[in-house]
Structure formats: structure tokens, C-alpha cells
C-alpha positions in Angstrom: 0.0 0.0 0.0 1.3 3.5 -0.6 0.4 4.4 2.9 2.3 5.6 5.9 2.5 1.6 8.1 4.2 3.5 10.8 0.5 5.6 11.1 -1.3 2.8 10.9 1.1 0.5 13.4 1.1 3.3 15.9 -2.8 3.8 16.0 -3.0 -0.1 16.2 -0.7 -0.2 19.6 -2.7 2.8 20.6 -5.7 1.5 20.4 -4.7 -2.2 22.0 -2.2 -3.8 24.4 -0.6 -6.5 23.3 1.9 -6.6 25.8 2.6 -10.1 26.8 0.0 -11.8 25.0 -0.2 -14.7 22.1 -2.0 -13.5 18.9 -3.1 -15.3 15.6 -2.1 -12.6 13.1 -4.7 -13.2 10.2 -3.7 -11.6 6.8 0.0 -11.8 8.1 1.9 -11.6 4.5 3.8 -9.2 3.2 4.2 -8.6 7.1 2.2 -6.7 9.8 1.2 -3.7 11.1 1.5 -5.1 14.6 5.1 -5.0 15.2 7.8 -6.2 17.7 7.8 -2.3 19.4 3.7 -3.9 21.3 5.5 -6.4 23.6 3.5 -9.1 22.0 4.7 -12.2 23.5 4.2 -14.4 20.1 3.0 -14.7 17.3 0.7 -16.8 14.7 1.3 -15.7 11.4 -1.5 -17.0 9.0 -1.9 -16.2 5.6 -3.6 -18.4 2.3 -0.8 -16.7 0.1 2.7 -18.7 0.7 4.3 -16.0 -1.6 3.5 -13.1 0.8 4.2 -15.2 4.0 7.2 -16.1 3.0 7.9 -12.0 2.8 6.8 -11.7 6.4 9.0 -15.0 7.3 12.0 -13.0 5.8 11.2 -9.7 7.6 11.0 -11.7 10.5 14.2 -12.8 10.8 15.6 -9.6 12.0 12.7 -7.2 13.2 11.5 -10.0 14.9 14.1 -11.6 16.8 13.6 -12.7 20.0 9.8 -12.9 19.3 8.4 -16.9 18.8 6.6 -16.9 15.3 4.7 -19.5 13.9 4.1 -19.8 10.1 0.5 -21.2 8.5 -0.2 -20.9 5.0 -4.0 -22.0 5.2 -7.0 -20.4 5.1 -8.2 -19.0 8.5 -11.3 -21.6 8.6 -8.7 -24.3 8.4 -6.5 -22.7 11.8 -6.8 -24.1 14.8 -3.8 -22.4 16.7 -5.5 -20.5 20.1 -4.4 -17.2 21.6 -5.3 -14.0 24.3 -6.0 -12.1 20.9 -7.1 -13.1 16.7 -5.8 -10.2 15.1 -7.4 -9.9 11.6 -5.4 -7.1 9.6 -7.1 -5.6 6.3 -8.8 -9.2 5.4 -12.1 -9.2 7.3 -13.9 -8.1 4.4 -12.4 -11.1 2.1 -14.5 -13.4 4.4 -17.1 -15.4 2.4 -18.9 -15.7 5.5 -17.9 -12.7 8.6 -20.2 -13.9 10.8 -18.7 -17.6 10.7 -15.1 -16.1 10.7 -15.8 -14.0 13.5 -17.7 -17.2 15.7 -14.2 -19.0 14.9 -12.0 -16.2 16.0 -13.8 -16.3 19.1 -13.3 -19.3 19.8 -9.7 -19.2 19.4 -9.1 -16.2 21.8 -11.1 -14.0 24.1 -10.3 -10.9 22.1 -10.7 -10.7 18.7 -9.3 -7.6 16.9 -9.9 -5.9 13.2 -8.5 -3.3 11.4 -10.2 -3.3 8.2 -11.5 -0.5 5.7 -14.7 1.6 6.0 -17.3 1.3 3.2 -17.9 4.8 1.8 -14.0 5.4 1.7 -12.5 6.4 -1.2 -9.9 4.1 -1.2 -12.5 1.4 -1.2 -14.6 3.1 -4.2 -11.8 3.1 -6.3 -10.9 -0.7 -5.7 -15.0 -1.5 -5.9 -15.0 -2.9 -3.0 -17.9 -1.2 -1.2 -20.2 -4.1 -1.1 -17.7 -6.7 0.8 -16.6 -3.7 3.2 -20.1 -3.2 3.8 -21.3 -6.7 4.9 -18.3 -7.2 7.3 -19.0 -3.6 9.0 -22.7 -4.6 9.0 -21.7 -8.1 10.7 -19.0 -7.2 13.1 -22.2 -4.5 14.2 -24.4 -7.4 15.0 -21.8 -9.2 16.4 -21.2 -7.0 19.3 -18.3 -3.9 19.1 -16.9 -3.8 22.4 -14.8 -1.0 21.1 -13.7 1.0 18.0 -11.8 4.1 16.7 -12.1 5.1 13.3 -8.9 6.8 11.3 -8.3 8.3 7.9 -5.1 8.0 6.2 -4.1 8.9 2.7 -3.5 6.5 -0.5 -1.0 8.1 -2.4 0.4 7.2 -6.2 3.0 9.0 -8.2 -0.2 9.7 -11.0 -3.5 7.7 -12.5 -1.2 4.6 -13.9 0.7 3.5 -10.5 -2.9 3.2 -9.0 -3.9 1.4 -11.9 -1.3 -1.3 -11.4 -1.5 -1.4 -7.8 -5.3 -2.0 -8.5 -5.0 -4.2 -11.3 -6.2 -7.1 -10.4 -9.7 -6.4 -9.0 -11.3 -6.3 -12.0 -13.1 -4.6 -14.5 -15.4 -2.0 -12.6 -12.3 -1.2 -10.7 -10.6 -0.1 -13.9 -13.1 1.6 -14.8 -13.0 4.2 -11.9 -9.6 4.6 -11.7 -9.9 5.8 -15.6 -11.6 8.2 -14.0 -8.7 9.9 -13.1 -6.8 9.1 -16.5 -3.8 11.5 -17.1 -3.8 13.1 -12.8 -0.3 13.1 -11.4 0.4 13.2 -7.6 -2.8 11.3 -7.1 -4.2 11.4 -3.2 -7.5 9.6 -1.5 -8.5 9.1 1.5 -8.2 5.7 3.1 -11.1 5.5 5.9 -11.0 2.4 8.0 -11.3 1.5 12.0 -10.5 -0.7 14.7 -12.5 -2.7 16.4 -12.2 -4.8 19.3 -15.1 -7.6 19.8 
């Protein structure tokens, strides 16, 4: 993402302590907002694209020394590893079913946390995404927020064709709105997401 992490990792630690406790990081590759600097205690790292946790794993090595980390490339229905905390990072709206992820999350840990997008964000127009964001808002609502902060952050591409490749692959109505801004340099949106704890 062309986003500033270190924004996002220190609204994260602000919002939760994780000193000292166990958490299943879902949506761990490419590696994590959640960093070394919360005194986690360990770590699950679980993630269905081997290619991206194998980033993470090499990241790890260093920034993570001294911290016990646990690889699984599987999809999060499939993990069975328990914690204090399920951490879902930017993937609870790639759910096919929130409500059942969130159940299972439970039922690993006592806290679940997720930092995921907001529907009527820019960001998340211009990937045409609104309709996934949506449902997992609408079902981490039902589900019972314990507590959330919301944040805005800003997207930003060096013009219209770096956002079209970083976009690329979510299809055709996503291309379409970035066309939108064909030929704009310097391009800027806002990112609007929250955390939640359940």
C-alpha cells in the first residue's frame, strides 16, 4: 500500500495492548502492522498466500528476533492455533462468511481484533469494494463492538497509472474508476477504516 505503516502501526498499539499476549495474526503476509515495538509475547502468522508469508517469514528474521513466530499458509477456517488475541489485519472483508469467521475467531481467543476498511471510503470506491466492506461492517455490528476508533489516512500514487497497477487485479469495474482519473499526477484519496475490538 502506498500508505504511511508506521500511522497505521502506531494507531493499532494505541488502540490495543498486546503486551505479553499470544496472537493469531490473520492476513500476516507481506508482514504486519502489529510490530515487535507492542511487547507481543508471540505470534501466529497465518496467511492463504505462501508468496506473501514467506515475505513476512524473511522480515521476520531480523525485526523480529527474540519474538516466537509460527508460520501457517491455510486459510483461516482451516487454523486451529489459540491465543489472548485473533488479530485480523485488512482481510475481514475477504471473508465469504464474517459472521462464521468472526464465531471461529472467538473461539480461538477472548479478544478478537480488526482493522479493516470503511465502506464509503475512497480508497475502497476506487478498488470497488464497497459491497464486501459493507457486509463485514454490517456483521461485526451485530456481532457486538466492544470497542472502535475510526482513522483516515491517505493512498498516495506518483499519477493515474501506478494506481492502476496497484489496483489491477480487482477487476473490471475497478478499472473503470480509476480511468476516471486518467492523465492526474500526484494522485491522493483518503483511506477511511477503523478498529475494532469484539
Amino acid at each position: 500500500m502506498a500508505v504511511d505503516r508506521a500511522e497505521l502501526s502506531a494507531n493499532l498499539r494505541a488502540f490495543y495492548d498486546f503486551r505479553g499476549k499470544s496472537a493469531v495474526c490473520v492476513g500476516a503476509g507481506g508482514g504486519l502492522l502489529l510490530d515487535p515495538a507492542t511487547g507481543v509475547r508471540s505470534v501466529v502468522a497465518v496467511d492463504r498466500d505462501a508468496e506473501a508469508l514467506e515475505k513476512f517469514r524473511a522480515e521476520s528474521a531480523t525485526k523480529w528476533a527474540g519474538v516466537p513466530i509460527r508460520f501457517v499458509n491455510d486459510m483461516f477456517e482451516d487454523v486451529r492455533a489459540s491465543g489472548d488475541v485473533v488479530y485480523l489485519e485488512f482481510c475481514m472483508h475477504q471473508m465469504k462468511d464474517p459472521r462464521w469467521a468472526l464465531e471461529h475467531a472467538r473461539s480461538l481467543a477472548p479478544d478478537v481484533v480488526v482493522l479493516d476498511h470503511l465502506p464509503r471510503s475512497m480508497w475502497v470506491y476506487y478498488w470497488a469494494g464497497e459491497g464486501d466492506v459493507a457486509k463485514s461492517t454490517e456483521t461485526m455490528e451485530s456481532f457486538g463492538i466492544r470497542r472502535r476508533s475510526k482513522f483516515t489516512s491517505l493512498q498516495r500514487f506518483k499519477d493515474w497509472k501506478a494506481l492502476a497497477d496497484r489496483l489491477s487485479g480487482e477487476g473490471e469495474e475497478s478499472r473503470r474508476r480509476v480511468l476516471e482519473l486518467k492523465d492526474s499526477a500526484d494522485v491522493q484519496m483518503a483511506m477511511d477504516y477503523a478498529i475494532y475490538l469484539l
